[in-house]
LUMLO-463260 format. One record per residue (C-alpha): residue in three letters; y negated, x negated, z. Coordinates in steps of 0.05 Angstrom, whole numbers, padded with zeros to 5 digits, always signed. Layout:
BEGIN
AlaYXZ
...
//
This chain:
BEGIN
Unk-00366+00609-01187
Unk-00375+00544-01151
Unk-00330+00518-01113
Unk-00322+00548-01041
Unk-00339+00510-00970
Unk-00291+00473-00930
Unk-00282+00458-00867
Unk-00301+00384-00854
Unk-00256+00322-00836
Unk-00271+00333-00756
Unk-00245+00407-00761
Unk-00181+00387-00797
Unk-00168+00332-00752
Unk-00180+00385-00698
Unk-00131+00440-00731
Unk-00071+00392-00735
Unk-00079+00365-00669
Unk-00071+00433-00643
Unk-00013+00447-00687
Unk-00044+00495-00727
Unk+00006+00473-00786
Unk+00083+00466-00749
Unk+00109+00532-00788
Unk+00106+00487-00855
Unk+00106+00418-00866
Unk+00074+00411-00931
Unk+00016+00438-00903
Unk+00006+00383-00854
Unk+00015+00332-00916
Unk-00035+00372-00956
Unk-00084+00379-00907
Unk-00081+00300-00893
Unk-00094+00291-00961
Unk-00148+00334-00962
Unk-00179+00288-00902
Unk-00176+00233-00950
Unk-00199+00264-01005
Unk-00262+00274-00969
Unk-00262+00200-00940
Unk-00247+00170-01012
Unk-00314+00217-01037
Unk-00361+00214-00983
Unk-00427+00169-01005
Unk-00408+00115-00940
Unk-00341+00101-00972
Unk-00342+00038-01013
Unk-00288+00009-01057
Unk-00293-00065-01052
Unk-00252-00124-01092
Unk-00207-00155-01041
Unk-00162-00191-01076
Unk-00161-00224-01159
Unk-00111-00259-01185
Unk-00079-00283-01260
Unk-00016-00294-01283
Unk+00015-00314-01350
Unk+00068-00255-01350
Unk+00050-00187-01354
Unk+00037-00153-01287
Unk+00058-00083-01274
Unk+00048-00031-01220
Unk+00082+00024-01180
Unk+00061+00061-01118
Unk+00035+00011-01076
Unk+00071-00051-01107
Unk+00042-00100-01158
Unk+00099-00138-01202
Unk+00092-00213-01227
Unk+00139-00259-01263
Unk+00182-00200-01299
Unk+00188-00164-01232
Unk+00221-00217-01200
Unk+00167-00222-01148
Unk+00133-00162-01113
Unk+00070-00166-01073
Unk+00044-00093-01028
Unk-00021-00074-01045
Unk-00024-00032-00981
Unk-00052-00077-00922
Unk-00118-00106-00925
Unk-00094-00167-00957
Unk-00036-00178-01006
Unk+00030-00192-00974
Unk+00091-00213-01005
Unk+00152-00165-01007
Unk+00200-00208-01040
Unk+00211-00260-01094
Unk+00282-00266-01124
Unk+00312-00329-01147
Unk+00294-00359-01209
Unk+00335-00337-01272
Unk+00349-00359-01342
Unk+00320-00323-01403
Unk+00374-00284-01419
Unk+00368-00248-01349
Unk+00304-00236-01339
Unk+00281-00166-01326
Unk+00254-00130-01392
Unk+00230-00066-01363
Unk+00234-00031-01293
Unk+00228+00046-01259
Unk+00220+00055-01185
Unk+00266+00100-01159
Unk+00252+00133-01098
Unk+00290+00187-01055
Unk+00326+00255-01082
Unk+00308+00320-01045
Unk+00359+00358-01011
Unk+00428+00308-01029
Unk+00475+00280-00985
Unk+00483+00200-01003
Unk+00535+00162-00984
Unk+00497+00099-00964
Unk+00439+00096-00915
Unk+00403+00047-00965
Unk+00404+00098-01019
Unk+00347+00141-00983
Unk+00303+00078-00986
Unk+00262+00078-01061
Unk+00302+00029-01106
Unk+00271-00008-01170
Unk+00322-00001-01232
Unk+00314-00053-01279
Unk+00333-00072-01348
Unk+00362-00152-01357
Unk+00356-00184-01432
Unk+00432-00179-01427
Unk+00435-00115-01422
Unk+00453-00106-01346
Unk+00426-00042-01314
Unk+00409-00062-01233
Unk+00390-00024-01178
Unk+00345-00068-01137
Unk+00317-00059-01062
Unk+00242-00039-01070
Unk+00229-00075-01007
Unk+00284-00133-01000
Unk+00293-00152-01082
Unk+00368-00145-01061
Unk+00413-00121-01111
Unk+00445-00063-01093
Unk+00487-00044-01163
Unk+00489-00065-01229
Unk+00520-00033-01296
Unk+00536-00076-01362
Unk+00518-00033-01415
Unk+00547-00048-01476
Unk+00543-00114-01529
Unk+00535-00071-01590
Unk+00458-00068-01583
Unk+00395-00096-01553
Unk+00364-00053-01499
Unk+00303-00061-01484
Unk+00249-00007-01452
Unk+00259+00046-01396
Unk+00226+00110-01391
Unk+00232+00167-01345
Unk+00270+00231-01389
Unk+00266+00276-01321
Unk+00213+00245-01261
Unk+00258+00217-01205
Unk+00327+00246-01242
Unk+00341+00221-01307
Unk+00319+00152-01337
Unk+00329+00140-01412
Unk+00337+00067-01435
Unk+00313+00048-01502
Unk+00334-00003-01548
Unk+00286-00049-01590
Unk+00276-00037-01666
Unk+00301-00074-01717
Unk+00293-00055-01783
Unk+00330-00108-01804
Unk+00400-00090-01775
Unk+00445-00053-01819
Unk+00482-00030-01753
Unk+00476+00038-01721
Unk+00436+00036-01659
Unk+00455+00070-01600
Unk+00428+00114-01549
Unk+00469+00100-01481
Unk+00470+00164-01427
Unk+00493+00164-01354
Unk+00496+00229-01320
Unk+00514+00258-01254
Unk+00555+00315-01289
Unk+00565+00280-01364
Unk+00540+00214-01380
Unk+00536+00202-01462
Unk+00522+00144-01505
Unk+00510+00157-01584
Unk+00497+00106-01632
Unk+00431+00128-01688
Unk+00426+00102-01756
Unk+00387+00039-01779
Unk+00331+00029-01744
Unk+00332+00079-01690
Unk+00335+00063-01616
Unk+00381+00068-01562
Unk+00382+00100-01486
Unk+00419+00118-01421
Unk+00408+00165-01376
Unk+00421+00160-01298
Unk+00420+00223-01257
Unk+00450+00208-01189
Unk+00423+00170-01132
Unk+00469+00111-01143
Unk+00506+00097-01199
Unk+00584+00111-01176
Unk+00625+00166-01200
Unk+00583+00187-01260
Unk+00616+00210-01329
Unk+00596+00171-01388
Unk+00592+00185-01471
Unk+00570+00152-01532
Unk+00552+00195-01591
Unk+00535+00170-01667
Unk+00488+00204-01710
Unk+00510+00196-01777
Unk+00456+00185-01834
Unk+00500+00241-01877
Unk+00486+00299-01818
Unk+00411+00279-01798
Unk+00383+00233-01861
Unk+00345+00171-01862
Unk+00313+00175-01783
Unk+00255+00132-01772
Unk+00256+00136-01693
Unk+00292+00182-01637
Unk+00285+00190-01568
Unk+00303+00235-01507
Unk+00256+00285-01464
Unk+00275+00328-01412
Unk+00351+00343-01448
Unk+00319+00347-01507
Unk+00333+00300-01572
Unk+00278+00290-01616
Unk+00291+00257-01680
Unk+00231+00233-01725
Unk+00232+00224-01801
Unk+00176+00176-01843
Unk+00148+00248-01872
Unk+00126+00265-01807
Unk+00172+00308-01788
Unk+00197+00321-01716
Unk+00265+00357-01706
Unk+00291+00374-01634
Unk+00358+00397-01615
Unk+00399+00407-01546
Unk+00431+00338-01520
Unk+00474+00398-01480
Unk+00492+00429-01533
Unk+00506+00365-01568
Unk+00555+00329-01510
Unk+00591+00389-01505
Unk+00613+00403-01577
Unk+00632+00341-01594
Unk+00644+00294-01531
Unk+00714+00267-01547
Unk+00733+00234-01480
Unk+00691+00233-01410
Unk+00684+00164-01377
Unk+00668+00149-01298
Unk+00634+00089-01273
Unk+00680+00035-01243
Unk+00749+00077-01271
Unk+00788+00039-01318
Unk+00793+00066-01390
Unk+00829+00053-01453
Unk+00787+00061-01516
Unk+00798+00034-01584
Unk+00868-00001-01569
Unk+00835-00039-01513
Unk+00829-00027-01439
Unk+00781-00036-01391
Unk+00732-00022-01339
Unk+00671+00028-01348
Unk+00604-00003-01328
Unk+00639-00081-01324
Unk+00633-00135-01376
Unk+00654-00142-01425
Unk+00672-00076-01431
Unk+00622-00033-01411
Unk+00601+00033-01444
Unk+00642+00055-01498
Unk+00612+00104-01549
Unk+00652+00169-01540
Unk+00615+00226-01576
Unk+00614+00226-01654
Unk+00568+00280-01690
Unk+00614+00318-01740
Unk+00574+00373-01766
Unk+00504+00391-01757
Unk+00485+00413-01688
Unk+00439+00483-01681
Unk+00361+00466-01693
Unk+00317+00484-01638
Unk+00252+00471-01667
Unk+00217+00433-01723
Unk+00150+00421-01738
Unk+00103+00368-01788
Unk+00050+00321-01762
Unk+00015+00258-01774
Unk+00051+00200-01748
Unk+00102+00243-01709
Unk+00046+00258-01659
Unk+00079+00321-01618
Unk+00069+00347-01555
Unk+00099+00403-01504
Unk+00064+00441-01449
Unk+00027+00498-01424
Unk+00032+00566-01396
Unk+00069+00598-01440
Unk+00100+00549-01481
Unk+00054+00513-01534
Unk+00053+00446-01573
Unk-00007+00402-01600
Unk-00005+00368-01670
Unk-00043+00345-01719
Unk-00040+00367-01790
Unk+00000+00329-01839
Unk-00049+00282-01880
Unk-00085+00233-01863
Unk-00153+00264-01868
Unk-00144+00310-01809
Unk-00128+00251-01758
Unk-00174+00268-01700
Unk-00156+00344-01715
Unk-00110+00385-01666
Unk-00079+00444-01672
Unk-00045+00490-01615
Unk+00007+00538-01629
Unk+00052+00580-01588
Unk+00125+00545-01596
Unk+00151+00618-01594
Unk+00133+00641-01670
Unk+00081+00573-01687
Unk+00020+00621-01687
Unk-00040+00588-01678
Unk-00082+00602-01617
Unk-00146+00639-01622
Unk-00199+00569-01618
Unk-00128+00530-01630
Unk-00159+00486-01675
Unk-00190+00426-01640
Unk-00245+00379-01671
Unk-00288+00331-01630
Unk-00352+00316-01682
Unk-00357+00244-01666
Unk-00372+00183-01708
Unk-00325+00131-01676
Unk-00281+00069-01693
Unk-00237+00094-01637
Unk-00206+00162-01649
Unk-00203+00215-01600
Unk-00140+00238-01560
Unk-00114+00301-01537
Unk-00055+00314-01483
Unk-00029+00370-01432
Unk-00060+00360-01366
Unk-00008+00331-01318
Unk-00030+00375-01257
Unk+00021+00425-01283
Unk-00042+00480-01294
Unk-00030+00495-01369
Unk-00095+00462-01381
Unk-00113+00409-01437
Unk-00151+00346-01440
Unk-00189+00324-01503
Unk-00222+00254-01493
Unk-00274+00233-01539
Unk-00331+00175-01529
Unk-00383+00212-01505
Unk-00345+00269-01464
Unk-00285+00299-01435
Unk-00268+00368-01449
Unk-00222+00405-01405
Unk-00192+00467-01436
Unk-00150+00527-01413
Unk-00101+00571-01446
Unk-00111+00643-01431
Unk-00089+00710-01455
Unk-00131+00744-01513
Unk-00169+00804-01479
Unk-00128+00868-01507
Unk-00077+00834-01543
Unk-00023+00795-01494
Unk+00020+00771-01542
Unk-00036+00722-01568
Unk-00076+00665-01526
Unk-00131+00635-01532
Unk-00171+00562-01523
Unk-00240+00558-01486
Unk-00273+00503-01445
Unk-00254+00495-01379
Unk-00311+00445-01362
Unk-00339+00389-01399
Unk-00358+00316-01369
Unk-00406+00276-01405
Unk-00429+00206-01414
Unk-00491+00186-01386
Unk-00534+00165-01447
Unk-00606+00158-01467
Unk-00627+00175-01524
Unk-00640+00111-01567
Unk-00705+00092-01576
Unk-00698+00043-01635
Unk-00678+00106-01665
Unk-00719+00121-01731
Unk-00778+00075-01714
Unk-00822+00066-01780
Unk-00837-00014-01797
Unk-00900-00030-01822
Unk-00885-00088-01881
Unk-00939-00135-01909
Unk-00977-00097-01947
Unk-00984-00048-01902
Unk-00933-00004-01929
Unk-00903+00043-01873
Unk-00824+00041-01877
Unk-00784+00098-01836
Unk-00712+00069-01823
Unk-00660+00121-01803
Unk-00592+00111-01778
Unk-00548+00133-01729
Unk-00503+00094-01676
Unk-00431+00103-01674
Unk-00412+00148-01616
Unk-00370+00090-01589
Unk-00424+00036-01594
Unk-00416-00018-01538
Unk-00488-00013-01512
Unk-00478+00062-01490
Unk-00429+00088-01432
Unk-00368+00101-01474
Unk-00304+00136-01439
Unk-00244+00095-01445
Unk-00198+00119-01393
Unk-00184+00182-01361
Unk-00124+00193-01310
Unk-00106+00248-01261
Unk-00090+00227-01181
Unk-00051+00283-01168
Unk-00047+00275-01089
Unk-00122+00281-01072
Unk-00128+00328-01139
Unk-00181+00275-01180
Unk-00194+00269-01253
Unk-00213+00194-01252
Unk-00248+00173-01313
Unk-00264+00102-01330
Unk-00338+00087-01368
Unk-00361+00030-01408
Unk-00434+00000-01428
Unk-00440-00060-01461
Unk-00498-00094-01428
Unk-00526-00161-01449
Unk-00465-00205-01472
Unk-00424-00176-01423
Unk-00389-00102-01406
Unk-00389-00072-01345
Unk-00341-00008-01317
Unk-00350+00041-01270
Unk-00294+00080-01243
Unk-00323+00152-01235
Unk-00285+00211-01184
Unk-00285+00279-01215
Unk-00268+00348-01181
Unk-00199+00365-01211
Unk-00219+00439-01211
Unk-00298+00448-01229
Unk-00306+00380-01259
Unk-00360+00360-01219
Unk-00378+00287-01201
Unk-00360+00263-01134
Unk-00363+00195-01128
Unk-00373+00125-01175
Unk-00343+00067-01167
Unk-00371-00002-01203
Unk-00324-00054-01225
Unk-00350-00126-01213
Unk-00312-00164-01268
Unk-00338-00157-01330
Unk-00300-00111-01386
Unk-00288-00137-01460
Unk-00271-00068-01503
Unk-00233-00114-01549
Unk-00179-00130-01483
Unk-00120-00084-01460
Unk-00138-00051-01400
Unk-00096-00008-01344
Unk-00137+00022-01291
Unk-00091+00060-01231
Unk-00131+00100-01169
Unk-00071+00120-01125
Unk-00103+00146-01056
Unk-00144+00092-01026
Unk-00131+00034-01079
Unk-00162+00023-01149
Unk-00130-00030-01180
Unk-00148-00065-01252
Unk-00104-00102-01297
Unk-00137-00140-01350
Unk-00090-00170-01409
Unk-00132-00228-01453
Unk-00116-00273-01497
Unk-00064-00319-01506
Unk-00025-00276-01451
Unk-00066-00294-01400
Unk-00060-00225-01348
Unk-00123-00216-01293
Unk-00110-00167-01238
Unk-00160-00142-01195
Unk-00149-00095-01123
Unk-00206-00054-01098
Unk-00195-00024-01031
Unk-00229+00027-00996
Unk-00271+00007-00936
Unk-00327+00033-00893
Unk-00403+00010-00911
Unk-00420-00037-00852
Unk-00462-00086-00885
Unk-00471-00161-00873
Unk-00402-00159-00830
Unk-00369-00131-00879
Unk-00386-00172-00941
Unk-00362-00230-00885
Unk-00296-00202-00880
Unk-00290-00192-00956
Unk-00307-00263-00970
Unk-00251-00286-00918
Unk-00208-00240-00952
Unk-00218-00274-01019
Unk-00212-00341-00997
Unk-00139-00327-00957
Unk-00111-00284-01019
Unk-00133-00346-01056
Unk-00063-00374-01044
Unk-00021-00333-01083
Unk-00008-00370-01153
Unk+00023-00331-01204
//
């Protein structure tokens, strides 16, 4: 069935002005969503470049905010024109920001400060200081030290908006344990991993006050020679060089063998010396040590450690052990590891590039496989007749736009008059036809945005197409006016009414480039968009 009719934007506007929605509030924000859903995708709606700029650090962005120089300067993407939020003061090496989260407001907690409802950024120094910076001021409002035993270095989110984990760098070089640092609201635990493993912490509070603290150490004796670990929704996973993936219950863990808890600001006396928890120089101490194997919750095999969590019930993606089944997939209920009726994924391309595969973030159950040429969208379902097994089938399928090459298969005519019939086939990724390179999901207006490549002359060019989230159907296309060179890093975000590129080239040289959306008025409007340009002009990065 297609999809059903709805009302149009003059109707909503109509329905909420009358108060239609006042029982429930998340109506009201749905329903303005939906009346910019159908703005962003009506054919008048244009998406114009309003602002480019370059930098020689790597630029970054989160909801609304585009980071330069390490984060220490913030500029809002959100008016017409760029305006700067803040820039702190300049720093030396050693304190520059590594790696930042925004943190924004907890639902239904009291806080004790009326700056900790306003969104925070928490940021990682070089010296291993954890801050909690204004998002709009660059004022710091806390800061942690760590620990000196290790180099941290990247910051990920373990639960959205509730727990961060904080990952050290590898080096294989060290003989050392490395460590993996956790700050909880309930139990914080730090716990140091074998050779060249990394480290994190977790945060689970609003602020960072008050919070228990641990440190465990994974010896090589209880969990072997680990390659890499990290943390996932209060889950460790531990990965081996065989390809093995192991996962067991940080809970579980903290609890059996936690030897003292630690708060945040309290003093503390650990290894003959005392000090402060969360101050230099004494900052974390490592307070859990791994005596005895903890209870496996799950273990599978797969090439290069490639595992992945989701649907509805519980299944997990991998790909076979060997090396020539990369580009193979196979989903299997997590419950008994029975493959799914269709659970074995192939996409028959010819490519440099390989294919990916991933749960689809809208929460559905659903699956996206991307390959060159198209984008499958699959659903889990229960086998008719038989409950207890599921099976895969095609949601929808997007596909590139291609024509079918005429060069193809051409005979040549040599000198003596000899007809020659060449054939050959193009690689599915070849730069002259519209190749799929990104695909992303905007969950508040409900888009699959998909970016598409053709190599045309000397130069690339992208389009940034709008796909129905539920039907896959094509709603709107958006061209990109810089050029695109496949061999360059790309990031391409579309949050609401923004579309914003960021290019990285060579020699670190970082392009960014903001696409606002805008109303087709011709002539006056390309006049307004030149202005634009010229007065964003002044920003130097």
């Amino acid at each position: 069935m297609g999809p059903s009719q709805k009302p149009n934007v003059c109707c909503r506007l109509s329905r909420r002005a009358l108060g239609f929605f006042s029982r429930d509030a998340g109506v009201v924000q749905r329903t303005n969503l939906g009346i910019l859903r159908a703005l962003v995708c009506q054919e008048s709606t244009k998406f114009k470049n309003v602002w480019t700029t370059h930098s020689k650090s790597p630029i970054a962005y989160e909801r609304g905010r585009i980071y330069f120089d390490n984060y220490r300067c913030c500029v809002s993407s959100v008016a017409s024109e760029p305006r700067k939020l803040y820039e702190m003061p300049k720093c030396s090496k050693s304190e520059k920001i590594e790696d930042a989260l925004l943190w924004e407001c907890p639902v239904g907690e009291m806080l004790p400060n009326s700056s900790d409802y306003k969104s925070s950024l928490i940021a990682l120094t070089a010296h291993n200081w954890l801050l909690r910076i204004s998002a709009t001021t660059g004022k710091v409002l806390e800061k942690i030290y760590l620990a000196s035993y290790c180099k941290f270095r990247y910051l990920s989110w373990d639960t959205p908006q509730e727990v961060i984990a904080i990952k050290s760098a590898q080096n294989k070089s060290s003989a050392l344990a490395r460590q993996f640092l956790l700050l909880g609201r309930h139990s914080t635990a730090c716990f140091a991993v074998p050779c060249s493993v990394p480290c994190a912490t977790f945060l689970t509070n609003r602020d960072f006050g008050n919070q228990q603290k641990g440190d465990i150490y994974l010896s090589p004796q209880i969990f072997g020679n680990v390659t890499d670990a990290t943390l996932s929704h209060g889950i460790l996973i531990v990965m081996y060089s065989s390809g093995l993936v192991r996962l067991y219950s940080f809970q579980a863990i903290t609890e059996q063998f936690m030897q003292q808890k630690l708060d945040l600001g309290c003093a503390c006396r650990w290894g003959g010396t005392t000090g402060t928890v969360g101050e230099a120089p004494f900052g974390i101490p490592c307070n859990i040590k791994i005596t005895d194997t903890p209870p496996l919750l799950f273990e599978v095999s797969s090439l290069e450690n490639a595992f992945q969590i989701g649907g509805h019930p519980w299944h997990y993606i991998i790909t076979p052990n060997k090396k020539k089944q990369k580009g193979v997939f196979h989903i299997c209920a997590l419950k008994d590891n029975s493959l799914a009726k269709n659970g074995i994924q192939e996409m028959e391309c010819c490519s440099l590039e390989s294919d990916w595969i991933y749960f689809h973030p809208d929460a559905s159950g659903r699956i996206i496989h991307v390959g060159p040429n198209q984008v499958k969208v699959l659903k889990l379902s229960e086998v008719e007749n038989n409950s207890a097994q599921h099976q895969i089938s095609e949601d929808f399928v997007i596909l590139a736009n291609r024509e079918k090459n005429k060069n193809e298969n051409l005979p040549t005519v040599t000198a003596s008059g000899r007809v020659v019939k060449k054939s050959f086939n193009l690689l599915d990724d070849d730069p002259e036809q519209e190749t799929f390179k990104i695909v992303d999901y905007e969950d508040e207006l409900d888009l699959l945005s998909v970016v598409a490549v053709t190599q045309i002359d000397a130069e690339g060019k992208a389009h940034l197409d709008f796909h129905c989230n539920e039907y896959g159907t094509l709603l709107k296309s958006i061209p990109l006016v810089e050029s695109w060179d496949v061999t360059y890093s790309h990031e391409v975000y579309f949050d609401r009414d923004l579309v914003l590129h960021i290019e990285q080239k060579p020699s670190r040289v970082f392009s960014c480039y903001v696409y606002q959306m805008v109303c087709d008025h011709g002539d006056e409007e390309e006049t307004t968009n030149r202005s634009c340009k010229k007065d964003c002009g002044n920003f130097k990065f």
